[in-house]
N, C-alpha and C positions, 0 to 999 in steps of 0.2 A: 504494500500500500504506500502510495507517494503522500507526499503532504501538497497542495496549493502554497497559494501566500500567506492564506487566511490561518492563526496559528488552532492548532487541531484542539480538542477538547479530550483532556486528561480526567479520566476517572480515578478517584482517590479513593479505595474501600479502606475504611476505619472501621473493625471491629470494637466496641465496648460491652466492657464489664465491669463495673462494680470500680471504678475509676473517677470519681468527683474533685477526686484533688490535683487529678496529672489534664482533665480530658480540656479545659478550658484553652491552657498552654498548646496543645497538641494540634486543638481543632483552628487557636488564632497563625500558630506557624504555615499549617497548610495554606489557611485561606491568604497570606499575605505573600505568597509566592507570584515571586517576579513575573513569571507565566501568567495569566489571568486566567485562561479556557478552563475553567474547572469544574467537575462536578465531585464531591465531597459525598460521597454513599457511607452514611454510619449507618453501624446495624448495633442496635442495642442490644447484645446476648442475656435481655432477660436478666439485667441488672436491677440487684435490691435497694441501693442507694441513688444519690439523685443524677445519675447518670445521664438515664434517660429523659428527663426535664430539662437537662443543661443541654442535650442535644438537640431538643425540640424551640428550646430557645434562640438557640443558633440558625436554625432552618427559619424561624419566623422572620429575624431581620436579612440572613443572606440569603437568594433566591439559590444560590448555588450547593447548597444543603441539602440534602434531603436525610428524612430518617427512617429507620428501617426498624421496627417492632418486633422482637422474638423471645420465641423459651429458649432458656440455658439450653445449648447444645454446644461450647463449646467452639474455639479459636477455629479452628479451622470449617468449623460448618458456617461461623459467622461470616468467615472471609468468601466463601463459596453463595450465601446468600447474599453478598453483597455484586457480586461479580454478576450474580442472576440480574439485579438493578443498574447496571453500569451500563451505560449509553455510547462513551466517549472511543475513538479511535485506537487511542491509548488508555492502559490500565497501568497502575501503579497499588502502592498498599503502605501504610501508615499505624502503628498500634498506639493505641490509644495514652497511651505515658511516655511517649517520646517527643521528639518535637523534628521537624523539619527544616534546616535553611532556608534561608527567602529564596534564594536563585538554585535551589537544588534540581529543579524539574527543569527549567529553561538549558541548562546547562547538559543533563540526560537526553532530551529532547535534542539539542543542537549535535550531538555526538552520535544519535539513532538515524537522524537527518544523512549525517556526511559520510554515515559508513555503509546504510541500508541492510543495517543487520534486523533480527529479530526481536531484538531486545539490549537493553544496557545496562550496565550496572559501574555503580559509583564506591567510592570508600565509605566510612562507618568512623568517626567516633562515640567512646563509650566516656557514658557521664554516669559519673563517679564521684560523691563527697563536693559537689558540686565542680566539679575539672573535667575537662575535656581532653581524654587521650586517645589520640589515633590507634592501633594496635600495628606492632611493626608489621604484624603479618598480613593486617590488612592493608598498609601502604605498598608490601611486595608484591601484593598479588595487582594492583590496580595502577601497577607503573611498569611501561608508559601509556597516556593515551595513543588508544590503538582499536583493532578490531582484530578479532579471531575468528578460527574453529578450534572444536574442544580437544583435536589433538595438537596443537599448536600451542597450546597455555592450558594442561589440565589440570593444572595445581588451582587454577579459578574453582574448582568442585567443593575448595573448602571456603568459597564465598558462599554458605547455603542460606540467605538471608533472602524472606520476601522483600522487606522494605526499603531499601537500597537499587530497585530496578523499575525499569520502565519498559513494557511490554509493550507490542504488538497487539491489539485484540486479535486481530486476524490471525495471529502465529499463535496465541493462546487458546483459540478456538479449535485451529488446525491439529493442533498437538495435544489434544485433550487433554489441554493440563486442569487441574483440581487440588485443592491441599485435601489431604486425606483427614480423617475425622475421627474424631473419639480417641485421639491419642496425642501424646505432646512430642515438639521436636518435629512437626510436621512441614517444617519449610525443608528441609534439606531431602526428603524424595521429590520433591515437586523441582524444585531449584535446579535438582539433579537430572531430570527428565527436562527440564528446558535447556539444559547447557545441551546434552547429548541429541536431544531431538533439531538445533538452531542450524539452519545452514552459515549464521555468523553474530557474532555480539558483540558488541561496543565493549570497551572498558574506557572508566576517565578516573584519575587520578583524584579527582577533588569528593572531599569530605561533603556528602551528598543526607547524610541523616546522623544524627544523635540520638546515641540508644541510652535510655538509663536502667543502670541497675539497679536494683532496689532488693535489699535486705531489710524486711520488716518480715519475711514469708509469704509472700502473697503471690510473689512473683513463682511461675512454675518452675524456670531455670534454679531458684534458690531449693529445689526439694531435693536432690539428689541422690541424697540418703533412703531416700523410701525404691521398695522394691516396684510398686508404680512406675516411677520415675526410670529406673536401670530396665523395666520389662519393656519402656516404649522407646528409649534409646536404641536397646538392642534392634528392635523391630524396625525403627526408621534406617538403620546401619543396613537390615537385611533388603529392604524395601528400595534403598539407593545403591547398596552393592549388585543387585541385582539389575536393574536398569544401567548400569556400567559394564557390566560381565555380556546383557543382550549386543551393547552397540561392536563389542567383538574387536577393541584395540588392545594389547598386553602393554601397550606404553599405557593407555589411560587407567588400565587397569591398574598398572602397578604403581602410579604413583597415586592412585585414589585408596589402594590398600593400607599404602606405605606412610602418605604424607596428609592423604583426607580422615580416613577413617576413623584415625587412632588420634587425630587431632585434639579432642577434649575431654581423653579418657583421664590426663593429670587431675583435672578437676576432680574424679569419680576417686580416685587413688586415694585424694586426701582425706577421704569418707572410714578408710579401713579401718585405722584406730577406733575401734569400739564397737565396727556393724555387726549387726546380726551373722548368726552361722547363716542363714537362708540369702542373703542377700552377698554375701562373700562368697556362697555358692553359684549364683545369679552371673558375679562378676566372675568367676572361674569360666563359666562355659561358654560367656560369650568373647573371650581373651580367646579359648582353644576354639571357640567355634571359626572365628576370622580370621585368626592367623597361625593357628595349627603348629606344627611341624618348623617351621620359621621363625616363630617366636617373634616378641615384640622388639627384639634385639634388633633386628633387624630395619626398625622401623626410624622416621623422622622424626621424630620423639627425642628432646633432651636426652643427657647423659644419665642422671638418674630417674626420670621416667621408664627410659628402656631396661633399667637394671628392675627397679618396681612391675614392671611389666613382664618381662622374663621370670619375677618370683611369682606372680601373679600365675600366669599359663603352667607353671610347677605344683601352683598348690600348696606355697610354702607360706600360709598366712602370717605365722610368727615373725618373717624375717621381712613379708613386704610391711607387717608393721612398726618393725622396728627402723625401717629404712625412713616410713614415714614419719615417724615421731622425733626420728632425728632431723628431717628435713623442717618440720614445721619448729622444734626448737632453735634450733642452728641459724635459719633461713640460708638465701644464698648458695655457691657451689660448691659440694660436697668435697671432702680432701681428693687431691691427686697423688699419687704414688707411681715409681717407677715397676715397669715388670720386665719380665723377658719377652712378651708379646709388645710392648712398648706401653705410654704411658696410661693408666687408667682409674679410675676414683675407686675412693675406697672408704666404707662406710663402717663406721668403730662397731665391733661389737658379730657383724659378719664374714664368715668365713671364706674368704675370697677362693680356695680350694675349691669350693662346692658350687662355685656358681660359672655358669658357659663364661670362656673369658671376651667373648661376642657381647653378653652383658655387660660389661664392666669398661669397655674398653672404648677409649676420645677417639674421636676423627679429628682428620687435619684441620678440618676450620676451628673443631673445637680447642685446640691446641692452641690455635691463633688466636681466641679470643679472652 
């Protein structure tokens, strides 16, 4: 689909939930975007607080509003109900506790324009204690502006963020894309099916949305610890490794195993100190389910990730807890020590004998750094 002169009309789905305090911020960022063409689709997931009256307020004064009425059914059924109301040429998506830059859409849009890809996507910083930090890894993945296909740049697979892109309707109609439902973590099969399905996609360097964390528990990325939580991780892992495996490259594959997959298991790690046998069980089978016989050693994973990760796939819970309690007292990188394999960390307490020296052991950049 070309564009005319006339700038095209951007559909923005906001899902809300139970958000009174973040959603005011959220919905004045969109609506002040340097772009004007906008249509604003919130869908009220069936919020108990006044969610839904802040949204309703918002559609009475801007025409470009609208709101959408539902039962809880959850993030991704909200975002699929909104997609059903979305009018515009272009689709985008926005959650309801974040806020948007003024020029993040004009600048997506000017980049979807000059490359005639499928879709674009931008960098990400994360707001935190109120700071604004890029993540290095999202500044590597998103430089330079450029355009791809997904074997050319597959390391973009660990961009799996809806809100950060600006879609095609027509490529998203075409490619049946959907977020799946009833489970969390659901941007990264969807994300992942748009990369592999796109005959080309924009990437642009510039910080296009601000995500915040939020540690009060509300937010679903803060549960980790609940076996919930590790049963729909696994699921979306299986759900995107499989739409990877379909499209049939060993290059995308292998750095989607290597450097996508295993991307935000440190976070899961840090959990082990105290979980459940059932849930230490949970994480055991989905380590040996993904990466088997290879172990995590093998992966793009930090120095002591891979080493927690290879005790992990062993089954040695005593020792990846010990690994962790020492990382979280300590902070920072673990001791380095000479060996006869050359140089590699070593963590007091375990017995470097016992463990593959593939776990234990620096690469050259980490040498260097």
């Amino acid at each position: 689909m070309k564009f005319g002169r006339r700038a095209p009309l951007i559909s923005v789905v906001v899902p809300v939930y139970d958000v009174e305090a973040y959603l005011p911020e959220a919905l004045d960022s969109v609506l002040a975007q340097t772009h004007r063409e906008l249509e604003v689709v919130v869908v009220d997931d069936g919020s108990t607080d006044d969610s839904g009256r802040i949204a309703d307020a918002y559609a009475a004064r801007d025409p470009r509003v609208r709101v959408v009425h539902t039962d809880n059914h959850g993030l991704g059924a909200a975002r699929n109900e909104g997609i059903r109301h979305a009018t515009g040429a272009l689709l985008t998506f926005a959650d309801s506790d974040d806020v948007v830059p003024p020029d993040s859409y004009r600048v997506l849009l000017h980049q979807l324009r000059r490359t005639g890809g499928d879709f674009v996507t931008g960098s990400v910083a994360r707001w935190e204690g109120g700071q604004l930090v890029e993540p290095p890894w999202m500044r590597r993945l998103h430089r330079p502006r450029a355009a791809y296909f997904i074997e050319q740049h597959p390391e973009i697979l660990g961009d799996v963020f809806a809100w950060n892109k600006l879609f095609r309707r027509s490529f998203w109609d075409d490619a049946g894309l959907a977020w799946p439902e009833g489970i969390r973590y659901e941007d990264q099969p969807t994300t992942t099916r748009a990369y592999i399905a796109s005959r080309r996609f924009g990437v642009v360097p510039d910080v296009v949305y601000h995500w915040r964390i939020r540690h009060d528990g509300t937010s679903i990325t803060q549960q980790r610890s609940s076996l919930a939580d590790l049963r729909d991780r696994w699921q979306t892992k299986r759900m995107s490794l499989a739409t990877v495996r379909d499209f049939g490259s060993d290059k995308v594959t292998r750095v989607f195993v290597d450097k996508v997959l295993a991307g935000d298991l440190p976070r899961y790690f840090t959990e082990i100190p105290g979980c459940s046998d059932e849930w230490w069980g949970l994480l055991v089978a989905g380590v040996r389910e993904f990466w088997g016989e290879r172990t995590l050693a093998g992966s793009g994973l930090p120095p002591v990730q891979r080493l927690t990760g290879w005790l992990v796939g062993q089954d040695r819970r005593a020792d990846a807890e010990l690994v962790m309690r020492y990382v979280a007292e300590h902070g920072g990188p673990v001791p380095r020590v000479p060996s006869p394999q050359g140089p590699r960390i070593d963590v007091p307490g375990l017995d470097p004998s016992s463990v593959d020296p593939a776990a234990l052991a620096l690469r050259d950049h980490e040498l260097r750094g």
